[in-house]
VORO-340893 format. One line per field, with one value per residue (C-alpha): chain; x, y, z. Coordinates in steps of 0.25 Angstrom, whole numbers, plus 5000, padded with zeros to 4 digits. Layout:
chain <- A, ...
X <- X, ...
Y <- Y, ...
Z <- Z, ...
This chain:
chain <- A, A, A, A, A, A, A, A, A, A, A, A, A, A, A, A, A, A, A, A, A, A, A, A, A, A, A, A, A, A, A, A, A, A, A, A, A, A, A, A, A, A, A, A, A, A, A, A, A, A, A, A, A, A, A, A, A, A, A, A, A, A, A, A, A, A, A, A, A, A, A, A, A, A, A, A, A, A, A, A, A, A, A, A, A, A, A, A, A, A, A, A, A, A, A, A, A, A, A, A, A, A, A, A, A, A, A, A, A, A, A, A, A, A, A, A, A, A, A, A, A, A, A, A, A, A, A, A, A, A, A, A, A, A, A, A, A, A, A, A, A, A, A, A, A, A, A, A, A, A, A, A, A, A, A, A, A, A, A, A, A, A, A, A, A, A, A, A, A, A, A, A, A, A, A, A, A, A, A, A, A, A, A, A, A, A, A, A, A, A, A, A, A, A, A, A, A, A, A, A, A, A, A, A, A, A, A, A, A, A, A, A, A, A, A, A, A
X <- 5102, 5099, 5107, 5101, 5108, 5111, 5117, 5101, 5095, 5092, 5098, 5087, 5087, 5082, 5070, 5066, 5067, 5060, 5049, 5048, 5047, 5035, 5026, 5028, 5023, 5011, 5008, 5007, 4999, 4989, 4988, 4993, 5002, 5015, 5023, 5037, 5044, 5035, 5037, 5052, 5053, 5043, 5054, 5064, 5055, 5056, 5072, 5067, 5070, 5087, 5084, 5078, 5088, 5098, 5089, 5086, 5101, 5091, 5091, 5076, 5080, 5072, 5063, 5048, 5050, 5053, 5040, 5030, 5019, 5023, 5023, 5007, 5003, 5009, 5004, 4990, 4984, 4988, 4982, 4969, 4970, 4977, 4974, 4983, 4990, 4996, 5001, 5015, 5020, 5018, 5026, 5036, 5037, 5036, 5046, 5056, 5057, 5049, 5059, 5070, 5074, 5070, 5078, 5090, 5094, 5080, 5079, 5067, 5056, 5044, 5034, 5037, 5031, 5024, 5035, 5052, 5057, 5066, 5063, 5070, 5077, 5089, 5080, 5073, 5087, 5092, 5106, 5108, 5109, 5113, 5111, 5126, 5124, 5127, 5113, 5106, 5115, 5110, 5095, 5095, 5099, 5092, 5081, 5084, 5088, 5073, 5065, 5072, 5069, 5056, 5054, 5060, 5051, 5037, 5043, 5041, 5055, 5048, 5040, 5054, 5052, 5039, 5037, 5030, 5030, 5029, 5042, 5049, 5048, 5061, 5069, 5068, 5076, 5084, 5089, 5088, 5093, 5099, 5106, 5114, 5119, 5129, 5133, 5147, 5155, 5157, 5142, 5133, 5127, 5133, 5139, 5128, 5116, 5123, 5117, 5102, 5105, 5110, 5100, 5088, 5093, 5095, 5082, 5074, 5083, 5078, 5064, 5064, 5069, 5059, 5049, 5056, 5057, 5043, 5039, 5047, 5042
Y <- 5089, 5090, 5083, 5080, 5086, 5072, 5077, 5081, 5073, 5058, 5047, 5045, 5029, 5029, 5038, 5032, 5016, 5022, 5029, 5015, 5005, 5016, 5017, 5002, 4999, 5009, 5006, 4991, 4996, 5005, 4995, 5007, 5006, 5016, 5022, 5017, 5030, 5040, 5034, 5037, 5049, 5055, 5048, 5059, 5071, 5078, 5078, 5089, 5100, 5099, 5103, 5115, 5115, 5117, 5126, 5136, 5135, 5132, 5122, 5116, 5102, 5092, 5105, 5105, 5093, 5085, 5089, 5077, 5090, 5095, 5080, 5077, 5090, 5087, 5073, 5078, 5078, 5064, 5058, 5064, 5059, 5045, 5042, 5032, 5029, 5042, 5037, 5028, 5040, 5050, 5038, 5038, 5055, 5055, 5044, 5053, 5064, 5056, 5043, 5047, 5061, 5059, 5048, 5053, 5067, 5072, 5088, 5087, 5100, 5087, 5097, 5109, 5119, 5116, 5116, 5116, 5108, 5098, 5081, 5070, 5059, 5068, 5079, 5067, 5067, 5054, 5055, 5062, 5054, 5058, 5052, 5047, 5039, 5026, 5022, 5030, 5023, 5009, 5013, 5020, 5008, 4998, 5006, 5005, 4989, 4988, 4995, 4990, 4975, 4979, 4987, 4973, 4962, 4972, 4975, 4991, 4992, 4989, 5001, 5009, 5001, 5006, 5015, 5025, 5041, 5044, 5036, 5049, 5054, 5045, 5057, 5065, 5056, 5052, 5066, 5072, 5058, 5048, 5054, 5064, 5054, 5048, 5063, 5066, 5062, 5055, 5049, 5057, 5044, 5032, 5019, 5012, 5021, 5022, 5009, 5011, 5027, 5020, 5010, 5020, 5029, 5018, 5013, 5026, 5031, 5018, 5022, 5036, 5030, 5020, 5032, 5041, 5030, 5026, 5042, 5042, 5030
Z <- 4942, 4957, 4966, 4980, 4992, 4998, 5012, 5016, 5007, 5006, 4995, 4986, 4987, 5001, 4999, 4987, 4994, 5005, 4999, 4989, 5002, 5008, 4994, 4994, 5005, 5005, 4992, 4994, 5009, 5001, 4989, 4979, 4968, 4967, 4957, 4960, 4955, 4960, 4973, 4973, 4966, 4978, 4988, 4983, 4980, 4994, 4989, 4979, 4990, 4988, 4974, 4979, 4987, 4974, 4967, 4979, 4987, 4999, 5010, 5009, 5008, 5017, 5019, 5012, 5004, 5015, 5023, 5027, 5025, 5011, 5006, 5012, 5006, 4993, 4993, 4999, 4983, 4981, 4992, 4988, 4973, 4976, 4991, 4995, 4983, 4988, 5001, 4994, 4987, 4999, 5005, 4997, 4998, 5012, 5016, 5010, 5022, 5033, 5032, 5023, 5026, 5042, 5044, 5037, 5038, 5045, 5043, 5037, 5037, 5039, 5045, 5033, 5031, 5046, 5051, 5047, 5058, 5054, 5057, 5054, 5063, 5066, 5072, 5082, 5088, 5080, 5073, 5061, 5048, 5035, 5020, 5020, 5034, 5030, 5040, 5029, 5017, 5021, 5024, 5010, 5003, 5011, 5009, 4992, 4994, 5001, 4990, 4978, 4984, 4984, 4970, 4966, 4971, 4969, 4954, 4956, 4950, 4937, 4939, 4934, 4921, 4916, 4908, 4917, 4915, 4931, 4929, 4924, 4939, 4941, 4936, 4948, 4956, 4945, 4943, 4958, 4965, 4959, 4946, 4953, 4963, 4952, 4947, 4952, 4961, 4972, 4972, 4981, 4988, 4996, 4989, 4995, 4989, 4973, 4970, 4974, 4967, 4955, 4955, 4955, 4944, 4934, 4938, 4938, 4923, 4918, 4922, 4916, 4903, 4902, 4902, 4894, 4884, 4883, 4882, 4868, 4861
């Protein structure tokens, strides 16, 4: 089980609200349907440099994964196949370095591998903020509050209840993000954020037993 180094990185809730509200709002602009889960499981992937970080005792976090130019060469093949079907999912990605990470915490390598100088609202010369500032505390879970509103009165929560195999992809963040929040002692987030954690780990578990279930019939 990897545990996400949460001094540089980000609370998981936060991403995952923002990059929600942004495949929303595209979606509903294109006129596309979205996958709910996928959408937030591509809201935490850029994340996936701290367990590199673990297996290689190296410092790359916020690093390639984070860059604006490796997610539009990545996503280059889907927007050939799926046009602007595309465009919510590479939302969603994208919103995790170019909103999240910039605004809180910045040192982010946006320009790799054209460039390793680092952006983010620090480096414009604004005060530095970390993960544990309380600014960033009550945006995260205003943010979580917003989206679950929403998932609420469009009915995409039930999407969590069907018994779709995609669905599976819920254990990456059950495992990297949410489960090890409530391992050990004292709790690795603030008060205010258990809740929206909790909350998104029962929901995603129940998920990913609904599939599970239906594979063994």
């Amino acid at each position: 089980m990897f545990v996400f180094k949460e001094e540089k990185a980000s609370f998981a809730v936060g991403h995952m609200a923002l990059a929600y509200l942004l495949g929303k709002a595209s979606a509903k602009l294109l006129k596309v349907n979205i996958n709910i889960p996928l959408i937030l499981v591509l809201s935490i992937i850029p994340d996936i440099d701290i367990i590199f970080d673990f297996l290689l005792k190296s410092e790359i976090h916020r690093g390639p994964t984070h860059s604006i130019i490796v997610a539009i060469v990545f996503f280059i093949p889907f927007f050939v196949l799926y046009r602007q079907k595309a465009v919510p999912y590479f939302a969603a990605l994208a919103s995790h370095s170019l909103i999240g990470d910039f605004l809180i915490g910045g040192q982010l390598q946006l320009l790799w591998p054209l460039s390793t100088n680092e952006f983010g609202l620090h480096e414009l010369g604004f005060p530095y903020i970390n993960i544990y500032n309380p600014l960033n505390i009550a945006l995260e879970f205003t943010l979580f509050a917003i989206a679950l509103v929403v998932m609420f009165k469009t009915r995409d929560l039930f999407h969590f209840f069907r018994n779709n195999k995609l669905n599976l992809i819920l254990i990456i963040p059950i495992f990297t993000v949410l489960l090890p929040t409530f391992v050990g002692y004292p709790l690795s987030v603030p008060i205010l954020l258990v809740l929206p954690h909790l909350f998104y780990l029962v929901l995603f578990s129940i998920s990913v037993l609904i599939v599970l279930k239906g594979m063994l019939k």
